[in-house]
C-alpha positions in Angstrom: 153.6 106.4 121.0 153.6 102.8 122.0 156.1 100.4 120.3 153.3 98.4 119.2 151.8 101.4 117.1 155.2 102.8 116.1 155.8 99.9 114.4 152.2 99.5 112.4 153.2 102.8 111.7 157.0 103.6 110.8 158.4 106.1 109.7 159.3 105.8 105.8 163.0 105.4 104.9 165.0 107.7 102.4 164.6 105.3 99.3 160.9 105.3 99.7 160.3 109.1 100.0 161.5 109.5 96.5 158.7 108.2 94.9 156.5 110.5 97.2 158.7 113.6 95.7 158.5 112.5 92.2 154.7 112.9 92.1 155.6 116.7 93.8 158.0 117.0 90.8 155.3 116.2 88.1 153.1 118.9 89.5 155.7 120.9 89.3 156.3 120.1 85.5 153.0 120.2 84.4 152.0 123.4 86.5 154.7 125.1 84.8 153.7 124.6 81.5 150.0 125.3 82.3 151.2 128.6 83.3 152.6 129.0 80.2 149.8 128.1 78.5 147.9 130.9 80.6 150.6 133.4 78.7 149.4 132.4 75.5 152.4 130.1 74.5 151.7 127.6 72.0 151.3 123.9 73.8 150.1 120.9 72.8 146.4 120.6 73.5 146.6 118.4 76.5 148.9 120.7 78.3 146.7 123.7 77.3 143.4 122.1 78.5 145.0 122.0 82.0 146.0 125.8 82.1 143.3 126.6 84.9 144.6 124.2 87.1 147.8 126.2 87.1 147.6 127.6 91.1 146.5 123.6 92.3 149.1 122.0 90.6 151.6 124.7 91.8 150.5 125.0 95.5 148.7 122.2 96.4 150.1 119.3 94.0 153.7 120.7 94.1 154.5 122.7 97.2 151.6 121.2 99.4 153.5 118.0 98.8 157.1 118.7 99.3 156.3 120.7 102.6 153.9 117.8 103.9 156.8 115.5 103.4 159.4 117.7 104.8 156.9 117.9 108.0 156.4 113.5 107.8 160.1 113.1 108.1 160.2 115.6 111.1 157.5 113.8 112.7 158.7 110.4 111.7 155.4 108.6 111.8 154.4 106.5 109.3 150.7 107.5 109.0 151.8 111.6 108.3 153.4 110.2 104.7 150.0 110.2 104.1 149.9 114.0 103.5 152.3 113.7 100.8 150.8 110.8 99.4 147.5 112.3 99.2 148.7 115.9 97.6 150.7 113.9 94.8 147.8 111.7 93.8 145.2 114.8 94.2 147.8 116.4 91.1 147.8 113.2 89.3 144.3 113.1 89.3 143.8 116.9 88.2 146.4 116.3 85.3 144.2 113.1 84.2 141.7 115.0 83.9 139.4 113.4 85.6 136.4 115.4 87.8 137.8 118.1 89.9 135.8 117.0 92.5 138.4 114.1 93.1 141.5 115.9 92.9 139.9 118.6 95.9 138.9 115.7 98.6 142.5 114.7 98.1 143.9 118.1 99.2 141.1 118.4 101.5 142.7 115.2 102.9 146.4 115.8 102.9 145.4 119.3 103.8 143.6 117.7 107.0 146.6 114.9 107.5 149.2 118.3 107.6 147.1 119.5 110.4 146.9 117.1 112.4 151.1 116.2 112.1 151.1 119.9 112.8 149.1 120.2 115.7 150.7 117.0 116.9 154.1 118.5 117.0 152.6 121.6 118.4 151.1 119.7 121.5 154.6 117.8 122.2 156.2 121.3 122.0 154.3 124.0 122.2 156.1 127.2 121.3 155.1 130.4 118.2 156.7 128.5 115.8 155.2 125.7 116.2 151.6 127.7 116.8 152.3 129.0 113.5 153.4 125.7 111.4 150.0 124.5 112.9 148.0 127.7 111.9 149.8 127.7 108.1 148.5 124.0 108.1 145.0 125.1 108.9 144.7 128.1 106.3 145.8 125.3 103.4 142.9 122.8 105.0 140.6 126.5 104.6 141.6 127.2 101.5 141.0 123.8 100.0 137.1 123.8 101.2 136.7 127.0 100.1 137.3 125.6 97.0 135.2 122.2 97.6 132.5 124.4 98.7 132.5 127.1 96.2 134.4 125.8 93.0 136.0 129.2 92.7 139.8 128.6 92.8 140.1 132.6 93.2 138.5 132.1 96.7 141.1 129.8 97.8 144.0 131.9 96.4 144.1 134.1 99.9 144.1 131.3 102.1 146.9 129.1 100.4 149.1 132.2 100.0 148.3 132.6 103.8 149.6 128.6 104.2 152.8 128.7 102.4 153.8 132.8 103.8 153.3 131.6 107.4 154.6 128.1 106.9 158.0 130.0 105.6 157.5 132.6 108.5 156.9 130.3 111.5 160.2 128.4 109.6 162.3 130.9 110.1 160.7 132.0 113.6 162.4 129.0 114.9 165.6 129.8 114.2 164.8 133.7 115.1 164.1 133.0 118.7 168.1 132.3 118.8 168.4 135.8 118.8 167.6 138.7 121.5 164.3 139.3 120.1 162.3 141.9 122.2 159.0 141.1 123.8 156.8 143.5 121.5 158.7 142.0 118.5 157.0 138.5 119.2 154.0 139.8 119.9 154.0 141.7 116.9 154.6 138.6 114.7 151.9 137.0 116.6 149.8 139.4 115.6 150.1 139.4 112.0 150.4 135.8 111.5 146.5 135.8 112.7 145.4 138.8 110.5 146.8 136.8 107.6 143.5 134.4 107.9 141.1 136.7 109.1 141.9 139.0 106.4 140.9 135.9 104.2 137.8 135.0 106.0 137.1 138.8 106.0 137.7 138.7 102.0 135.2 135.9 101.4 132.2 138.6 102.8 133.7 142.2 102.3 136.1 141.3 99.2 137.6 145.2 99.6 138.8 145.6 103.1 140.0 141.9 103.6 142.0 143.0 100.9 143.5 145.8 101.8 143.7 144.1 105.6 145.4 141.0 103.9 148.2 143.3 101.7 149.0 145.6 104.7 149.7 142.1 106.7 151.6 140.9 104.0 153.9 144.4 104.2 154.2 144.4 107.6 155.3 141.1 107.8 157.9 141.4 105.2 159.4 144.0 107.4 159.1 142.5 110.3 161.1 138.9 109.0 163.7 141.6 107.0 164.0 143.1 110.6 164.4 140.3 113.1 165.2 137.5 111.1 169.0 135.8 111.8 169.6 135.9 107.8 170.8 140.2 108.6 173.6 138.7 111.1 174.2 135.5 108.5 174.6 137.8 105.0 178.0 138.7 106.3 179.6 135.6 106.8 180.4 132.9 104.1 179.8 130.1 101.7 176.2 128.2 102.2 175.3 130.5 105.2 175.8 133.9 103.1 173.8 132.0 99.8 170.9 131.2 102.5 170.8 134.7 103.8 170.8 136.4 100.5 168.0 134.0 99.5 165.8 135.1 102.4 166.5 138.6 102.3 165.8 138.8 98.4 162.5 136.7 99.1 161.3 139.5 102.2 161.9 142.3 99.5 159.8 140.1 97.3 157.2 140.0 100.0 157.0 143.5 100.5 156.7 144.5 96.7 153.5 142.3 96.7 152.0 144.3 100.0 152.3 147.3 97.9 150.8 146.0 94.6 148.3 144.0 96.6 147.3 147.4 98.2 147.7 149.0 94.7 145.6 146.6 93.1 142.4 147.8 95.5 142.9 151.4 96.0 144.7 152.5 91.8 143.5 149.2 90.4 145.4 148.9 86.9 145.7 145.8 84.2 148.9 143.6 85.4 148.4 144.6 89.0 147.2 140.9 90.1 149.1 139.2 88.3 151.9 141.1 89.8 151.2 140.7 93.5 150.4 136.8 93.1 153.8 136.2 91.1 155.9 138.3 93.7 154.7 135.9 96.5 153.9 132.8 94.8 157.5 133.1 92.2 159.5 135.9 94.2 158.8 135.2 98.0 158.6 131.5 97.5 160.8 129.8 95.1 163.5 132.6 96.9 162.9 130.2 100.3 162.9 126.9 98.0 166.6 127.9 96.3 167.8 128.7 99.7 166.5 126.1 101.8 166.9 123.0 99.7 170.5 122.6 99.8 169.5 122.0 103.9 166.6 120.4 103.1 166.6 117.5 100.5 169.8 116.4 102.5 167.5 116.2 105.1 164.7 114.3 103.4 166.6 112.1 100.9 170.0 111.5 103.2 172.2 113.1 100.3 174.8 115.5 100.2 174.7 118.9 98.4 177.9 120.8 99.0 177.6 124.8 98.8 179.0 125.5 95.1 179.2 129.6 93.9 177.1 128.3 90.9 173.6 128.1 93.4 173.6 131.9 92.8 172.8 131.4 89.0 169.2 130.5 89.5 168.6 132.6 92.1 170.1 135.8 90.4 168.0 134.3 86.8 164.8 133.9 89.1 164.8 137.6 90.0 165.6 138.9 86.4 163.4 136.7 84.9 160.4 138.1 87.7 161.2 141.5 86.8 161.0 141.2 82.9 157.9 139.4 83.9 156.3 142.6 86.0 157.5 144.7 83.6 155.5 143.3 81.3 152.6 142.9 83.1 152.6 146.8 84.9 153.6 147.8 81.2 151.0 146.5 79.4 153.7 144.6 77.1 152.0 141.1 77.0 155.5 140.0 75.2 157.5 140.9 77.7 155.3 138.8 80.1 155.2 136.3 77.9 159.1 136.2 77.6 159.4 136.9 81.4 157.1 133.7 82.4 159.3 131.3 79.7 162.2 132.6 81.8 160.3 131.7 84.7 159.9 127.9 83.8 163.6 127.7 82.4 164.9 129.2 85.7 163.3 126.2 87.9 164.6 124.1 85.4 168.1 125.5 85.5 168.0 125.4 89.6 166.7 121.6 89.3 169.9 121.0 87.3 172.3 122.9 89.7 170.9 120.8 92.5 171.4 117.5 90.7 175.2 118.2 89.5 175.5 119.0 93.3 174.2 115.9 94.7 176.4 114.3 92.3 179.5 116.1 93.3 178.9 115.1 96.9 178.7 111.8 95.8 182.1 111.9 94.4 183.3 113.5 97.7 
């Protein structure tokens, strides 16, 4: 890039990328509660009226705006804060209530502004984890006109769980290729990051074997990252490296669980099956990576320090306890439990939003 453009187009400092992460942390907020409200917990009305927009606000208002900004700052070029900027407003504009129509051009357009920061990384260094950043990118830009196309969230569902799984997976495939992995290994990886999508597309035609293509991916995959990923070497050493490896090897067992109810769900379907394989990806899998990877990556994004304290393990050991009273509720038919389960849920990322803060402030202090 030429200096003239760089500089029509800067790259956004620290102070100004809060405001960017404060519209992600509303989503976040609000998509919790309308979760709740989807369990049946009393709400005010507002909050209940907003209980199908639960997935949006979660994936694309929430996650689909802290990982485009996490990708901006890596790119550092101004016009890739879009991405960010458009997810926030698209949650904003689904929590006002306004047309849905609105809200899904604006995550067709940061979906599309992701993609192309992707794809320009990719073409300045072209390697697989790249090739897959570029590819989870793609399936989020997918999912979202499946959505604008159809107005079936449930459509979508596939193809952002594809965006945030290989996202995490091509992640982690960058610090993986540190390690003597063998030639079939990568190719295998390869391999199941593209059935991912084309398990998707195949679902949107012939809803039965895309399925059953998509969970066996899933499965695979899950072994594959609990096989070759560096976190097996890391677990055994200490402090914030050990905390990160746990994270990530919790989060693959996670991932694996919701293969098998995914492929459970087709082949024995049984009440609480869905719910279970969506909340093992979306609450297990994911929020695993999030409380391991934030203490690296809000220093990152925001320049501040969070120092590695024992107490990170409390949300993480409360997010799997609170999952599992959840599935047991759901697999048991105990909508109570559930119920109880997904409070937990919500109270968890609250208590991990708290850790995180009284960290930043300690290392402030330091």
């Amino acid at each position: 890039m030429t200096r003239s453009s760089s500089a029509f187009m800067p790259n956004l400092p620290p102070p100004l990328r809060v405001p960017l992460l404060v519209l992600g942390m509303v989503s976040l907020v609000l998509g919790v509660l309308a979760g709740l409200a989807r369990l049946a917990v009393d709400l005010p009305a507002p909050v209940m009226a907003r209980a199908g927009g639960h997935g949006a606000l979660m994936i694309c208002a929430f996650l689909g705006t802290v990982i485009s900004l996490e990708r901006a700052v890596a790119v550092a070029r101004g016009w890739a804060y879009l991405a960010p900027l458009a997810a926030g407003v698209g949650g904003l504009v689904l929590l006002a209530g306004v047309s849905p129509l609105a809200a899904q051009i604006a995550f067709v357009a940061a979906a599309a502004l992701l993609s192309a920061a992707s794809l320009w990384v990719m073409r300045l260094q072209f390697a697989p984890f790249t090739a897959t950043l570029a590819l989870a990118a793609l399936c989020w830009l997918a999912g979202n006109l499946v959505w604008l196309q159809s107005q079936d969230m449930t459509l979508a569902v596939p193809w952002w769980m594809a965006f945030l799984v290989l996202t995490i997976a091509g992640e982690r495939l960058e610090l993986t290729r540190l390690l003597p992995t063998p030639k079939a290994a990568r190719r295998g990886f390869a391999l199941l990051a593209g059935l991912l999508p084309l398990a998707a597309a195949c679902g949107l035609i012939h809803p039965v074997p895309g399925r059953v293509l998509y969970a066996l991916a899933l499965l695979a995959l899950a072994f594959w990252l609990l096989r070759y990923d560096i976190a097996r070497t890391t677990v055994g050493q200490t402090g914030l490296t050990r905390f990160i490896a746990v994270c990530l090897l919790s989060g693959y067992a996670w991932l694996g669980a919701a293969g098998l109810f995914g492929l459970l769900d087709v082949l024995a379907p049984a009440p609480g099956l869905r719910d279970a394989f969506l909340h093992a990806v979306f609450l297990g899998f994911v929020f695993s990576m999030i409380f391991g990877h934030a203490p690296i990556i809000f220093p990152a994004v925001l320049k501040v320090k969070i120092p590695y304290h024992p107490a990170f393990y409390l949300p993480l050991a409360a997010l799997h306890l609170s999952l599992l009273l959840r599935l047991a509720g759901d697999l048991g038919g105990r909508p109570e439990s559930a119920q109880i389960g997904g409070i937990a849920n919500g109270l968890v990322l609250l208590l991990f939003i708290l850790t995180m803060a009284a960290s930043v402030l300690r290392g402030r202090r330091q």
